[in-house]
KEMAR-704585 format. One record per residue (C-alpha): residue in three letters; residue number from 1; x, y, z. Coordinates in Angstrom, 1 decimal, decimal comma. Each point is the difference from the previous one (the first is absolute). Example, Ala and Ser with C-alpha at 12.3 -4.5 7.8 and 13.67 -1.06 7.14 Angstrom:
["ALA"; 1; [12,3; -4,5; 7,8]],
["SER"; 2; [1,4; 3,4; -0,7]],
//
This chain:
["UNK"; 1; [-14,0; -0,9; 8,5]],
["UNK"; 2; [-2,5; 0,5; 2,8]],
["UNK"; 3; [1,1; -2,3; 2,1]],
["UNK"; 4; [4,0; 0,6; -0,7]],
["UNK"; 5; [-1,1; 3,6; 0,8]],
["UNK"; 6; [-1,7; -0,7; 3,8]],
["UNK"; 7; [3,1; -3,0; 0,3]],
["UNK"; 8; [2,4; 3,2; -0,7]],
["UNK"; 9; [-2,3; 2,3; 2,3]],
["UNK"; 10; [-0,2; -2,3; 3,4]],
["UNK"; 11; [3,9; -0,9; -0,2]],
["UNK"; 12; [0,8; 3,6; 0,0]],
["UNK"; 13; [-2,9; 0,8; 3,6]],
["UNK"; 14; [1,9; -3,7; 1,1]],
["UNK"; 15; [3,3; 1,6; 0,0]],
["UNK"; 16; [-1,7; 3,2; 1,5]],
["UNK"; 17; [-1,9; -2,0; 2,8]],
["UNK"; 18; [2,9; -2,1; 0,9]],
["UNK"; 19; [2,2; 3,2; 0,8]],
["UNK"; 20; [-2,9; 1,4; 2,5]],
["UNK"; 21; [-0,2; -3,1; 1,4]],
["UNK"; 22; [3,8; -0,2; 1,1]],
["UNK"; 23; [0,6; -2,7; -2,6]],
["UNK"; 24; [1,8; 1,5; -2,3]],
["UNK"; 25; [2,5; 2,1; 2,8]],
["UNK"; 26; [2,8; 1,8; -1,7]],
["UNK"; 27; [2,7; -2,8; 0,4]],
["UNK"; 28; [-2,7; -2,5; -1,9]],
["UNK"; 29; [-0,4; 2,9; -2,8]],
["UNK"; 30; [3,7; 0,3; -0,2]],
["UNK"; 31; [0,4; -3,9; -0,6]],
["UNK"; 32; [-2,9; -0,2; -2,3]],
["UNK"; 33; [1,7; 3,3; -2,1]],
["UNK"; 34; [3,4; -2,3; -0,5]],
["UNK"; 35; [-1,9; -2,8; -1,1]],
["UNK"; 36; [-2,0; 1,3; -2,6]],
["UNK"; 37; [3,2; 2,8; -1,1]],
["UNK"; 38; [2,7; -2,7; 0,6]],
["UNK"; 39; [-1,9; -2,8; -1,2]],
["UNK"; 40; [-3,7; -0,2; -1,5]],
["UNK"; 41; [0,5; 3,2; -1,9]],
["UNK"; 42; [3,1; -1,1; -2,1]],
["UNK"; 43; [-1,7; -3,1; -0,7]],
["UNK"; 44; [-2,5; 1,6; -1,7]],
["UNK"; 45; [1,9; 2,3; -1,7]],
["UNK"; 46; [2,3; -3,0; -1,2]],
["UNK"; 47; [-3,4; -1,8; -1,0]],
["UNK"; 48; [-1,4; 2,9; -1,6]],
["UNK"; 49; [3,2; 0,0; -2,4]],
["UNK"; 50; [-0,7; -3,4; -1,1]],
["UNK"; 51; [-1,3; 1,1; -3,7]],
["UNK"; 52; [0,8; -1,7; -3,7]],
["UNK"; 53; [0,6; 3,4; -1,4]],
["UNK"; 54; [1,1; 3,8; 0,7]],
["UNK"; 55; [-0,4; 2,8; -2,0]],
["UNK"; 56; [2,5; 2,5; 0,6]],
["UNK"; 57; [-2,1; 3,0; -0,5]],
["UNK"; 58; [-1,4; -1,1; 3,7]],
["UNK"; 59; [2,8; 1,7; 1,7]],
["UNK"; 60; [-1,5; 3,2; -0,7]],
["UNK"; 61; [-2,6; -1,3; 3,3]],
["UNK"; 62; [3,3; 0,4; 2,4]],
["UNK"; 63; [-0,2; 3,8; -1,9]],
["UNK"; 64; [-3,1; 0,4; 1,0]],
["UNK"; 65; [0,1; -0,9; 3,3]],
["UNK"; 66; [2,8; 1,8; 0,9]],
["UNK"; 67; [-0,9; 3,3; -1,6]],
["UNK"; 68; [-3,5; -0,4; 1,7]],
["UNK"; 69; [2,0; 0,2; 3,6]],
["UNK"; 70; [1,6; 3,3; -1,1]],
["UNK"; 71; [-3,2; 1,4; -1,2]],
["UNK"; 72; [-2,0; -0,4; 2,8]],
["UNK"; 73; [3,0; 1,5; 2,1]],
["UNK"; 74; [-0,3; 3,0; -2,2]],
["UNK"; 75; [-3,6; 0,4; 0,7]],
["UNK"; 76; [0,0; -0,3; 3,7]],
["UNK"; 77; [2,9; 2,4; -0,3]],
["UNK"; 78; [-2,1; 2,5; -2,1]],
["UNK"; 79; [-3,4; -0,5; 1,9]],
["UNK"; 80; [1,9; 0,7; 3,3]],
["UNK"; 81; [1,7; 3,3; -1,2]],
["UNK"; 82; [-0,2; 3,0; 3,2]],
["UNK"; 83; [-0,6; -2,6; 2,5]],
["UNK"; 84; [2,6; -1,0; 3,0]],
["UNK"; 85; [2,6; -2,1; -0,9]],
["UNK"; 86; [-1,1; -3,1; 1,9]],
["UNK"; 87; [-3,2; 0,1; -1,5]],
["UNK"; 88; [1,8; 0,2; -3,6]],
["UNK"; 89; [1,9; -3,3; 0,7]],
["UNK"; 90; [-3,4; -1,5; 1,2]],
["UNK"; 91; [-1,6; 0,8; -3,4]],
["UNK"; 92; [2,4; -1,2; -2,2]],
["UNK"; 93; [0,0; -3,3; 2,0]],
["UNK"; 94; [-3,6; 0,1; -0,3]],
["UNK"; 95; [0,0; 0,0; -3,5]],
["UNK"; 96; [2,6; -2,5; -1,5]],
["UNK"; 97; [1,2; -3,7; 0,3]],
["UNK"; 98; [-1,9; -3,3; -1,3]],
["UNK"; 99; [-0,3; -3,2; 2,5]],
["UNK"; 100; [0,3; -1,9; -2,7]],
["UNK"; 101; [1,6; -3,7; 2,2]],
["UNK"; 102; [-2,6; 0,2; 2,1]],
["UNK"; 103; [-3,0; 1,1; -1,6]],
["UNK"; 104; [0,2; 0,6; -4,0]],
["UNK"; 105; [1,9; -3,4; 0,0]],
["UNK"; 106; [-2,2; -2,1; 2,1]],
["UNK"; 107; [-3,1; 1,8; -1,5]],
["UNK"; 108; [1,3; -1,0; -3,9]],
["UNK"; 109; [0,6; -3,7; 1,6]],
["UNK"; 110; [-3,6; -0,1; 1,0]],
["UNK"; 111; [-1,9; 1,2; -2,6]],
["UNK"; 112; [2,2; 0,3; -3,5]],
["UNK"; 113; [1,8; -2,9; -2,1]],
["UNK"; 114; [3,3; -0,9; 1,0]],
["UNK"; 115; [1,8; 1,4; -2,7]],
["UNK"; 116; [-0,8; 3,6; 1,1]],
["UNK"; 117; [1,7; -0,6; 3,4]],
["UNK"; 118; [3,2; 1,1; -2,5]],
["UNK"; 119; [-1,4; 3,3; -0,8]],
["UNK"; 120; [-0,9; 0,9; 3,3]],
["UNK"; 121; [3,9; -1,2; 1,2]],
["UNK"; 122; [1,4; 2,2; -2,7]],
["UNK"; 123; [-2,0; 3,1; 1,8]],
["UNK"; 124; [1,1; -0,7; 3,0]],
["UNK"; 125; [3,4; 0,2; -1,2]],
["UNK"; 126; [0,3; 3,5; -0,7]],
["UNK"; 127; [-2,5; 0,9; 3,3]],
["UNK"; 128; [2,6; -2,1; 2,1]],
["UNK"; 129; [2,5; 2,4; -1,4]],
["UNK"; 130; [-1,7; 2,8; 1,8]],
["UNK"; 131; [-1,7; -1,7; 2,9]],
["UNK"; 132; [2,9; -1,6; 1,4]],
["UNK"; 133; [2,5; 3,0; 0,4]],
["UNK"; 134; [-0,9; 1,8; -2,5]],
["UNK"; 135; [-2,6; 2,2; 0,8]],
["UNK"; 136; [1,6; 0,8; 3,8]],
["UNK"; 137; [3,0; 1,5; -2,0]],
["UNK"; 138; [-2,4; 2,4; -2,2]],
["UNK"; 139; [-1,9; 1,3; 3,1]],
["UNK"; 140; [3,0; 0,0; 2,1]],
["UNK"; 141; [1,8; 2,4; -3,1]],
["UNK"; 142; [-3,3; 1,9; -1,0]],
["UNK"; 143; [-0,1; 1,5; 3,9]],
["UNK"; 144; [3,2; 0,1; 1,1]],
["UNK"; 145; [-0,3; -3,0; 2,4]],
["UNK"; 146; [2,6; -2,4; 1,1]],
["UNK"; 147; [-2,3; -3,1; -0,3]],
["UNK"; 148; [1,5; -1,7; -2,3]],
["UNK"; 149; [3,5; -1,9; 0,3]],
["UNK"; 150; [1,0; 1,2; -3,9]],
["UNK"; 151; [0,4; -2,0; -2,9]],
["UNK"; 152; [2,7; -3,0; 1,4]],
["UNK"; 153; [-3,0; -0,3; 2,8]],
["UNK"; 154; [-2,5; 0,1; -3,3]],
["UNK"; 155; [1,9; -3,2; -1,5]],
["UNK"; 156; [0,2; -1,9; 3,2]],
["UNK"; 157; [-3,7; 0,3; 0,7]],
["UNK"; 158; [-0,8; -1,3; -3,9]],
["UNK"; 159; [2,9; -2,7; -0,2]],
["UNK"; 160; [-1,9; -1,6; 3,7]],
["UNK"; 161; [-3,5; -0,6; -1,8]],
["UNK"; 162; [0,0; -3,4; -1,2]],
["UNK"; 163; [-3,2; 0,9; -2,0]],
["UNK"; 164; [1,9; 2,5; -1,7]],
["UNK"; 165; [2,7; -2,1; -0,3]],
["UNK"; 166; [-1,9; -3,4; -1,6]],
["UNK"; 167; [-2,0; 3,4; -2,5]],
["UNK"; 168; [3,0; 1,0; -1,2]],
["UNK"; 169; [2,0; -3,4; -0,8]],
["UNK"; 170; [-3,4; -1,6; -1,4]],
["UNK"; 171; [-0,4; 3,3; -2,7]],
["UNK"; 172; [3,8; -0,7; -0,7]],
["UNK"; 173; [-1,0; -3,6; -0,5]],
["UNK"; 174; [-3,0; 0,2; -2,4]],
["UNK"; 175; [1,8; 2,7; -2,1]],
["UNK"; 176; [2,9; -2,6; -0,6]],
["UNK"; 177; [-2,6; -2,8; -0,4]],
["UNK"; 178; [0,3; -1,8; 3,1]],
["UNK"; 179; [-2,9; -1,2; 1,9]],
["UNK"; 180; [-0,4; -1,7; 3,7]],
["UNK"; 181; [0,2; -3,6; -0,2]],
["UNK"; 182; [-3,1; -2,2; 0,9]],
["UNK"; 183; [1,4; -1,1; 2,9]],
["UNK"; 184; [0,7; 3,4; 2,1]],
["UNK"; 185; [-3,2; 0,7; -0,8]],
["UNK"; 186; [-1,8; -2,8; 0,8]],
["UNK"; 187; [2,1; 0,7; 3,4]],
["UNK"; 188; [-1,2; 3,5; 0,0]],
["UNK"; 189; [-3,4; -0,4; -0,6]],
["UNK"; 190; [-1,3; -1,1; 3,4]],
["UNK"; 191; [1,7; 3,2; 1,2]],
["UNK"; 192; [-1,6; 2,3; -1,7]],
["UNK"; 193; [-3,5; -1,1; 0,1]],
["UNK"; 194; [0,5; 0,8; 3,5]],
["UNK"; 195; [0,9; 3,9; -0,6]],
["UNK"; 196; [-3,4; 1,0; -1,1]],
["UNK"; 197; [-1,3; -1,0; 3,9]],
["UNK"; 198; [2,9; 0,9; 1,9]],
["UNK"; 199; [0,3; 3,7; -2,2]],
["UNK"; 200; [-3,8; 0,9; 0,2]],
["UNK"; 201; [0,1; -1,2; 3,5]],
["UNK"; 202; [3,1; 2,2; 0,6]],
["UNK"; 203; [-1,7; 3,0; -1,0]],
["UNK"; 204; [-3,2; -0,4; 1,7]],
["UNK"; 205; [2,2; -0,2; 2,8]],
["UNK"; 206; [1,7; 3,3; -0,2]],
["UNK"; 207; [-3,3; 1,7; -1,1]],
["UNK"; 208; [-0,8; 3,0; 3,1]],
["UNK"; 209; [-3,5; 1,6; -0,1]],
["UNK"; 210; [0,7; 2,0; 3,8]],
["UNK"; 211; [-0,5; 3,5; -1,8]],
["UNK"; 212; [-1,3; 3,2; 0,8]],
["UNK"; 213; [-2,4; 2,5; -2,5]],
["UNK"; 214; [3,1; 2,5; -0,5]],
["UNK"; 215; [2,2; -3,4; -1,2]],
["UNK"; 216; [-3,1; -0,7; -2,4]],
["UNK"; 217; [0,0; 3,1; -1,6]],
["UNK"; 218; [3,9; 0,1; -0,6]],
["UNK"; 219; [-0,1; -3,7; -0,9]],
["UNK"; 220; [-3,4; 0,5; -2,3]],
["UNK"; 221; [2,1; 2,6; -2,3]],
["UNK"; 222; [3,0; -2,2; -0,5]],
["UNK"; 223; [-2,1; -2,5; -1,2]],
["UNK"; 224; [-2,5; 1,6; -2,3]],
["UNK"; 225; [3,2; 1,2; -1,7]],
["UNK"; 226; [1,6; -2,9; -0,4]],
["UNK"; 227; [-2,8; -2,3; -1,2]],
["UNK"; 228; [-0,4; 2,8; -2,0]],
["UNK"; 229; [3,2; -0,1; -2,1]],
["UNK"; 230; [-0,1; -4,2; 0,6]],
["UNK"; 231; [-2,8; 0,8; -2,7]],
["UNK"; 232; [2,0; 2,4; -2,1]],
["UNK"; 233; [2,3; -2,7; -0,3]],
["UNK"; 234; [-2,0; -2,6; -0,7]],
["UNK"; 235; [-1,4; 1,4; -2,7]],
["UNK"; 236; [3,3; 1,0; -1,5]],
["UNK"; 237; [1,2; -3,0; 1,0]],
["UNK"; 238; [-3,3; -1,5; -2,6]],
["UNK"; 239; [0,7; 2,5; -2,3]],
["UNK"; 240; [3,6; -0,3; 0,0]],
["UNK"; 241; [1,8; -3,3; 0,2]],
["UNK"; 242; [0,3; -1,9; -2,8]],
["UNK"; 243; [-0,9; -3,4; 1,7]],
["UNK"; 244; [-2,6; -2,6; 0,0]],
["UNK"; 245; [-3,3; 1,0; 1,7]],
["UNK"; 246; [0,9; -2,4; 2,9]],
["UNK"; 247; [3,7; 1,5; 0,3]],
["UNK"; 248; [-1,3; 3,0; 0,3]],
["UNK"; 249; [-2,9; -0,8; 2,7]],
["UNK"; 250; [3,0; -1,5; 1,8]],
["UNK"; 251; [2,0; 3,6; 0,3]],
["UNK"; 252; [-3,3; 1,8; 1,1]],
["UNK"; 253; [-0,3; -2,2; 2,8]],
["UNK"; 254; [3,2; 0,2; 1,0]],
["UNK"; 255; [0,0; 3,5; 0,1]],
["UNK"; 256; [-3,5; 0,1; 1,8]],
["UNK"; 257; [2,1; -2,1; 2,6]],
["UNK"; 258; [-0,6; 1,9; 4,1]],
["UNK"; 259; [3,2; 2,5; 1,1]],
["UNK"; 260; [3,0; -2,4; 0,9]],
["UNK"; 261; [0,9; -0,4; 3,9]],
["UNK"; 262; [3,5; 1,2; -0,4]],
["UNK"; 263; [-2,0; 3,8; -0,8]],
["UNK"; 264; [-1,2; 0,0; 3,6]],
["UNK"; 265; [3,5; -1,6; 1,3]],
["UNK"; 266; [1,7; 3,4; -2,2]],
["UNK"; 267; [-2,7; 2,1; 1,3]],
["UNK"; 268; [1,6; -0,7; 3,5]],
["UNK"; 269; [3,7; 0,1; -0,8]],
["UNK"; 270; [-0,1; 3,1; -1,8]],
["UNK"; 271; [-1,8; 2,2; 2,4]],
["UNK"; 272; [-3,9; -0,5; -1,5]],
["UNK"; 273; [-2,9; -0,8; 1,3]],
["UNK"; 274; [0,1; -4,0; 0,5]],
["UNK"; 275; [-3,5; -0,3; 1,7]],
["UNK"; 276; [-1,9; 1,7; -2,7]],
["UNK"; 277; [2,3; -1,6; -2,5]],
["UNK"; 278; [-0,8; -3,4; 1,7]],
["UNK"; 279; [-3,6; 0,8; 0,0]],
["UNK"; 280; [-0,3; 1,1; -3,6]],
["UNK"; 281; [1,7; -3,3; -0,9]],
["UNK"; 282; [-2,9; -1,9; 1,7]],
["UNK"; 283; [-2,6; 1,8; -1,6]],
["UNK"; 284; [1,5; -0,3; -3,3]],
["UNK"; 285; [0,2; -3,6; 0,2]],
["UNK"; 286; [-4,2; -0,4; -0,1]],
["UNK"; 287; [0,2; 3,1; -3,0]],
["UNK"; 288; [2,4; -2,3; -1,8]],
["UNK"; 289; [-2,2; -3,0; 0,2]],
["UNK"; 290; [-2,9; 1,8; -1,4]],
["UNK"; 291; [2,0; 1,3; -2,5]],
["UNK"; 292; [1,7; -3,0; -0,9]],
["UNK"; 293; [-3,2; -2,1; -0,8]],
["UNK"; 294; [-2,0; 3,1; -1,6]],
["UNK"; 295; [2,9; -0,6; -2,4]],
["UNK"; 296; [-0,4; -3,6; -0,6]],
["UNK"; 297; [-3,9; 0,4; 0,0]],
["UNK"; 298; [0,8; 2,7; -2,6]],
["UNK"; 299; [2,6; -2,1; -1,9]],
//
């Protein structure tokens, strides 16, 4: 795991180094985002699908992931109570969504058997519910904004994400029975071996660290709250779920996964802070690595 763990580690400061050094400018970032959402991504969510059986009782995960969105909102809504609205919209950004495509998934490629790939797909189902529309439209209602485009905007945004797209038609598919043929994935394959690189590499790309002490502080409380209820939940995840030890261990890393990009995007459109949300982003990225292998040392 070592070596997996410093292979993981220099891709990440790759992606980092290329953007300082002007190789990764925003147009290249922009190409290298459709590829791995338009292209690497679903095929290793369509990979990940590829198992002989599915228990029903897993789509309790989507649940879980979904409801995990709406309580973190709540507690960046609570924590931020008395202070200026743009700082309340900056907290509850702060707090919730789960890059789960580029980081839990990719991460669960690397270092977990294949089969798990499903369980991590089944969480990102219910955070895409949130992270792709969803959570805009709860800000943009909870403070009176007009951020949001309402719910037909909602739908549009979710029915565009091929990920979310091939999630939902593959859980359809293995509830009736039917499983990808050999062939498409044999097709597929190639393609998503490549989304771990190009997703860790992605990241490390959009990681800032151009922040000042006052920045620190702010940022330094979001996170000690969060990783703090990341380990609430994991352990009522352990205590809770009535799943195989490694199903399980799949659901706490998904849900130690860093803050998704589209918080920092939302932190933007809705009046927030987008720096400090963009820099809390990049410093939860090396918090959720730690936390990520402390629970696979751990498990």
């Amino acid at each position: 795991m070592l070596l997996k763990t410093v292979s993981f580690t220099l891709i990440l400061l790759l992606g980092a180094f290329f953007r300082k050094q002007g190789y990764l400018s925003a147009p290249a970032r922009d190409a290298l985002t459709a590829i791995v959402m338009q292209i690497t991504l679903p095929a290793a969510i369509l990979t990940g699908f590829s198992v002989e059986t599915f228990d029903p009782s897993y789509l309790w995960i989507i649940f879980a992931g979904f409801m995990l969105n709406l309580l973190m909102i709540g507690i960046g809504y609570t924590i931020s109570r008395g202070q200026p609205v743009r700082d309340r919209i900056t907290s509850c950004l702060a707090m919730t969504g789960y890059s789960i495509g580029s980081f839990a998934l990719p991460f669960t490629q690397e270092f977990l058997s294949g089969n798990l790939l499903t369980v991590v797909c089944l969480f990102d189902l219910g955070n895409a519910f949130m992270t792709l529309g969803g959570t805009k439209l709860l800000v943009s209602r909870l403070f009176g904004g007009d951020c949001g485009k309402g719910v037909s905007g909602f739908l549009r945004k979710l029915l565009s994400s091929p990920s979310l797209i091939i999630e939902i038609v593959m859980v359809f598919s293995l509830l009736f029975g039917y499983r990808v043929p050999a062939a498409v994935l044999t097709a597929a394959k190639p393609l998503a071996n490549a989304n771990f690189f190009l997703s860790v590499l992605l990241v490390g790309s959009m990681l800032r660290f151009d922040i000042t002490w006052a920045q620190l502080k702010q940022i330094s409380r979001y996170q000690v709250i969060r990783c703090l209820f990341v380990l609430a939940f994991a352990l009522l995840f352990y205590a809770v779920l009535p799943y195989d030890r490694e199903i399980v261990l799949a659901v706490i890393l998904a849900s130690c996964s860093p803050i998704s990009i589209m918080s920092t995007i939302y932190a933007e459109q809705c009046g927030g802070d987008s720096g400090l949300s963009g820099l809390t982003g990049s410093i939860n990225v090396f918090l959720s690595i730690v936390m990520m292998f402390a629970v696979l040392a751990l498990f």
